[in-house]
C-alpha positions in Angstrom: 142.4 117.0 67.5 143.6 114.5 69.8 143.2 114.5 73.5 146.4 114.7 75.7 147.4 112.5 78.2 146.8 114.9 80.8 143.2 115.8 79.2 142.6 111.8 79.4 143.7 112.2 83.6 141.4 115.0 83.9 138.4 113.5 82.5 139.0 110.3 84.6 139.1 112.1 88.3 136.1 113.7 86.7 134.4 110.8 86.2 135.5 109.1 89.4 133.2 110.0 91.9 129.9 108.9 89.6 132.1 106.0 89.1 132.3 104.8 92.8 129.2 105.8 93.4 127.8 103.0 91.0 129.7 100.4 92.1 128.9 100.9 95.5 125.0 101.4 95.1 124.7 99.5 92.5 127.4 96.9 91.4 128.1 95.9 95.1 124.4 95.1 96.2 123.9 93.3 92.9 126.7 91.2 93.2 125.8 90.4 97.1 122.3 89.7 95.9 123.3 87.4 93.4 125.5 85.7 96.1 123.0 85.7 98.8 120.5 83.6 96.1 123.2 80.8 96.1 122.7 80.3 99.8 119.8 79.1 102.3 119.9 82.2 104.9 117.1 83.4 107.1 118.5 86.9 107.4 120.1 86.1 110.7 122.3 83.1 111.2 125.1 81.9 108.9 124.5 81.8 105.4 125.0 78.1 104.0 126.0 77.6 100.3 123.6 75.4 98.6 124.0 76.7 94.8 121.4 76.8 92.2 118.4 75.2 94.5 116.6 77.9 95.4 116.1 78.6 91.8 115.1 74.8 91.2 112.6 75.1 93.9 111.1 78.5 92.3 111.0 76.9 88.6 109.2 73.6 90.3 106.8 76.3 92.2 103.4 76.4 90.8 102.8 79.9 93.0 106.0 81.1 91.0 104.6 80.4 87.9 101.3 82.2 88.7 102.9 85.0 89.8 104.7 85.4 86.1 101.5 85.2 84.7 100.4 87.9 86.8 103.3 90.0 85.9 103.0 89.3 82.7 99.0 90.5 82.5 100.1 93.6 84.8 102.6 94.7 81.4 100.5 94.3 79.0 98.0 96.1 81.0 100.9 99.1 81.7 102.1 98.5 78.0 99.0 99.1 76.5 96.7 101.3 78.4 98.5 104.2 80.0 100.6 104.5 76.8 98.0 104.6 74.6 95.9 107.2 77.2 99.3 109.2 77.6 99.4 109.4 73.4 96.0 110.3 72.9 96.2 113.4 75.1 99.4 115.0 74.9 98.2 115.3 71.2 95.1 117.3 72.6 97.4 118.7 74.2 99.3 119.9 71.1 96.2 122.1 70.2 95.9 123.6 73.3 99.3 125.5 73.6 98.2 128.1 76.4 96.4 126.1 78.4 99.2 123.0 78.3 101.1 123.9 81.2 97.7 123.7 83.6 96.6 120.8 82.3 99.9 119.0 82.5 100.3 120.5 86.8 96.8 118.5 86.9 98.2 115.4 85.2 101.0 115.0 87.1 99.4 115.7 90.4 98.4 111.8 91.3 102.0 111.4 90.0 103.8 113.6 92.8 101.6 112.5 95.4 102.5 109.5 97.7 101.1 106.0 96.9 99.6 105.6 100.6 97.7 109.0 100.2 96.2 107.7 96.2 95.3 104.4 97.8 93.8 105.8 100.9 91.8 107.6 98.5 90.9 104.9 96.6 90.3 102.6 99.2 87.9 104.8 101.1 85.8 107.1 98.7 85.6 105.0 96.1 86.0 101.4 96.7 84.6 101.3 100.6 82.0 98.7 101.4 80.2 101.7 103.1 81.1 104.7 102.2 82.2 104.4 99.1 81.1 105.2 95.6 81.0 101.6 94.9 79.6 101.1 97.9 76.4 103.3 97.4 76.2 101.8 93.6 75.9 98.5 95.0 73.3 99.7 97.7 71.0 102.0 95.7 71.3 101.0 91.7 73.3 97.4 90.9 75.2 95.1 92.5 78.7 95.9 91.8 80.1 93.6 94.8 84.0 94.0 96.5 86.6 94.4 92.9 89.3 93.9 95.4 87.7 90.8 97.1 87.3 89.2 93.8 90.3 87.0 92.4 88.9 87.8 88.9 88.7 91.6 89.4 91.0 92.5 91.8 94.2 92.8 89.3 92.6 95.0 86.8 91.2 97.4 90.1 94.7 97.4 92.1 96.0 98.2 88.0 93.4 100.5 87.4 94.8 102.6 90.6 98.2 102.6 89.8 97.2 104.2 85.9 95.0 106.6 87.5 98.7 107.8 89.1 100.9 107.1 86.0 99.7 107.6 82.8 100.1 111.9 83.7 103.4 111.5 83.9 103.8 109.4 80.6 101.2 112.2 78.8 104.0 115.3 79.8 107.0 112.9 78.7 105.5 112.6 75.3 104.0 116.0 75.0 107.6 117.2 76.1 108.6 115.2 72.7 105.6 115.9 70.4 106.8 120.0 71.3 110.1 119.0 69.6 108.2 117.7 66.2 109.7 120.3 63.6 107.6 123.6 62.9 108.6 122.9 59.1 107.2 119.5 58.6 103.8 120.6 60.2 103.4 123.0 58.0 104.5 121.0 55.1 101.9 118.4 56.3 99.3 121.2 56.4 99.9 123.0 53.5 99.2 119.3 51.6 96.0 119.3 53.2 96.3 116.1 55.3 93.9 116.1 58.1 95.0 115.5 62.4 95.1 112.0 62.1 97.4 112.2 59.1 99.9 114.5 60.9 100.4 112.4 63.8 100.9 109.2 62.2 103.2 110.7 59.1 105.1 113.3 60.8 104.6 113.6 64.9 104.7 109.8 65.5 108.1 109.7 63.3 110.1 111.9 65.5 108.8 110.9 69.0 109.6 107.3 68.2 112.8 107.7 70.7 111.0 108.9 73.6 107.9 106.3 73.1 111.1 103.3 72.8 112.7 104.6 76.1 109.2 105.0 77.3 108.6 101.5 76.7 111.6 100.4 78.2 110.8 102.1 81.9 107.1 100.4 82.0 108.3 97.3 81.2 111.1 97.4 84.4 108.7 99.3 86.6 106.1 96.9 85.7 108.4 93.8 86.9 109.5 96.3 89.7 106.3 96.7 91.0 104.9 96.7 95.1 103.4 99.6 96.6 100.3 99.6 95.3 99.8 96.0 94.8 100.9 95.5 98.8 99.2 98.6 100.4 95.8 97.3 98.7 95.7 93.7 98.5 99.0 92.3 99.8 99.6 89.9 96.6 95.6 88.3 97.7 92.9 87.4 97.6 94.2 84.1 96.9 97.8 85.3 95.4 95.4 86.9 92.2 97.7 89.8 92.6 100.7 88.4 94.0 103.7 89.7 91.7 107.5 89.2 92.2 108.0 92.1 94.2 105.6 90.7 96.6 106.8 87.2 96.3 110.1 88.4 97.5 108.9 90.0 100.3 107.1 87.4 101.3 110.2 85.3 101.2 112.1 87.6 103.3 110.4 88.8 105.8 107.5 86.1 106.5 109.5 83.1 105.8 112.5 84.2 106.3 113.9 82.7 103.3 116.0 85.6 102.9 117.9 83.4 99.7 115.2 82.6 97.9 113.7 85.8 98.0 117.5 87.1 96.5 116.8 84.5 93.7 113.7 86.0 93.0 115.1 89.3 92.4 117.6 88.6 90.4 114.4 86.9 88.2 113.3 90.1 88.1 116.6 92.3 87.6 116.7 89.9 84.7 113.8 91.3 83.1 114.8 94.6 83.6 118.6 94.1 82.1 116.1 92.4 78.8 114.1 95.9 78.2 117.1 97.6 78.7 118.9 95.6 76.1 115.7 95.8 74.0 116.1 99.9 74.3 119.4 100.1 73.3 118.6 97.7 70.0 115.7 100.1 68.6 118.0 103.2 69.7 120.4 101.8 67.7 118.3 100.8 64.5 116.5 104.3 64.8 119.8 106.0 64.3 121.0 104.0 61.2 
């Protein structure tokens, strides 16, 4: 049946206030981000137009450069890891029906709580000079020496933090999905004898490809949206080995004051994000055909 003209009205006002609240959180501040990146500004005085430079001086920037390179090792870290960590147990998970919901309140727990409080953690009963595991390792059996300290080491450490806090969250995402795998086809699967490994790659993989696709899609913007655990533990050092966007920007802003710049490099990164998004949408689309 066709709408009505009036049912049309209705479902606009409807629609309305989620539509003004868009533009004004998010339209608005993009747009004035963009056009603050076309200017030299230090936050404070007049904003002079000066076009596309401050994106010329970031593509000439070696530091710019290394901080892609960083971002892109942090990804395929994020892209690789946690997902694969998440898959491997929310299929455990799958056998354990009655005991799933206490597992996944223990999964999600470095999840809920703050950043500051899992690096404080981290920082002090684990990775302290003194009194830390590491610490006491390096004292009493091998030397195991400062991860942070080390511009070799200290990506993969500040990374190893942040997975200990996310790949929960990615386990109950996908063991949400695997839940939704149909009863039918598992018993099909069984009755034809095929072993665990069988069923997840014929018949539970199948139908959580969605959720892993949208999965993908948030790692890969959080991942070029990243900062609080790369700033509360090393601040983008030692020796920028952990400097990312996020932190370049910041820099920018508020130690520079190069508040334009440091607009040009997040539109960089919003550009990354608009890319995975795109990507999303492409394998929604090509799942559903």
């Amino acid at each position: 049946m066709r709408a009505s003209p009036r049912h049309h009205s209705s479902l606009f006002w409807f629609c309305l206030p989620a539509l003004l609240l868009s533009v004004s959180v998010i339209a608005l501040p993009a747009i004035a981000t963009y056009a603050m990146s076309l200017t030299d500004w230090d936050g404070v005085s007049e904003p002079w137009y000066i076009g596309f430079e401050n994106y010329q001086d970031l593509f000439a920037d070696r530091a710019f450069w290394s901080t892609m390179v960083n971002n892109g090792r942090w990804l395929i870290i994020f892209l690789t890891i946690p997902m694969a960590l998440a898959l491997f147990v929310s299929a455990l998970l799958t056998t354990r029906r009655k005991a799933a919901a206490v597992y996944q309140a223990i999964f999600l727990l470095p999840f809920v709580i703050s950043p500051v409080a899992n690096v404080g953690i981290w920082m002090n009963v684990i990775l302290d000079n003194n009194a830390g595991l590491l610490g006491w390792i390096d004292r009493n059996i091998t030397p195991v020496g400062y991860p942070l300290g080390d511009p070799d080491t200290a990506l993969y450490t500040v990374a190893a933090v942040n997975i200990w806090s996310f790949w929960g969250y990615l386990a109950v995402i996908l063991f949400a999905a695997m839940r939704q795998t149909p009863e039918d086809q598992l018993e099909a699967a069984y009755l034809e004898g095929a072993n665990g490994w069988q069923i997840f790659r014929e018949v539970t993989l199948p139908n959580i490809l969605p959720t892993v696709a949208l999965l993908l899609a948030l790692v890969t913007i959080l991942s070029f949206l990243n900062f609080d655990y790369v700033f509360l533990m090393t601040g983008g050092g030692p020796a920028g080995s952990t400097e990312m966007l996020s932190t370049l920007a910041y820099g920018f802003a508020f130690r520079t004051f190069e508040v334009g710049k440091a607009a040009a490099v997040a539109v960089v990164m919003s550009g990354f994000g608009i890319l995975a998004s795109f990507a999303y949408i492409f394998v929604s689309r090509e799942a559903l055909k």
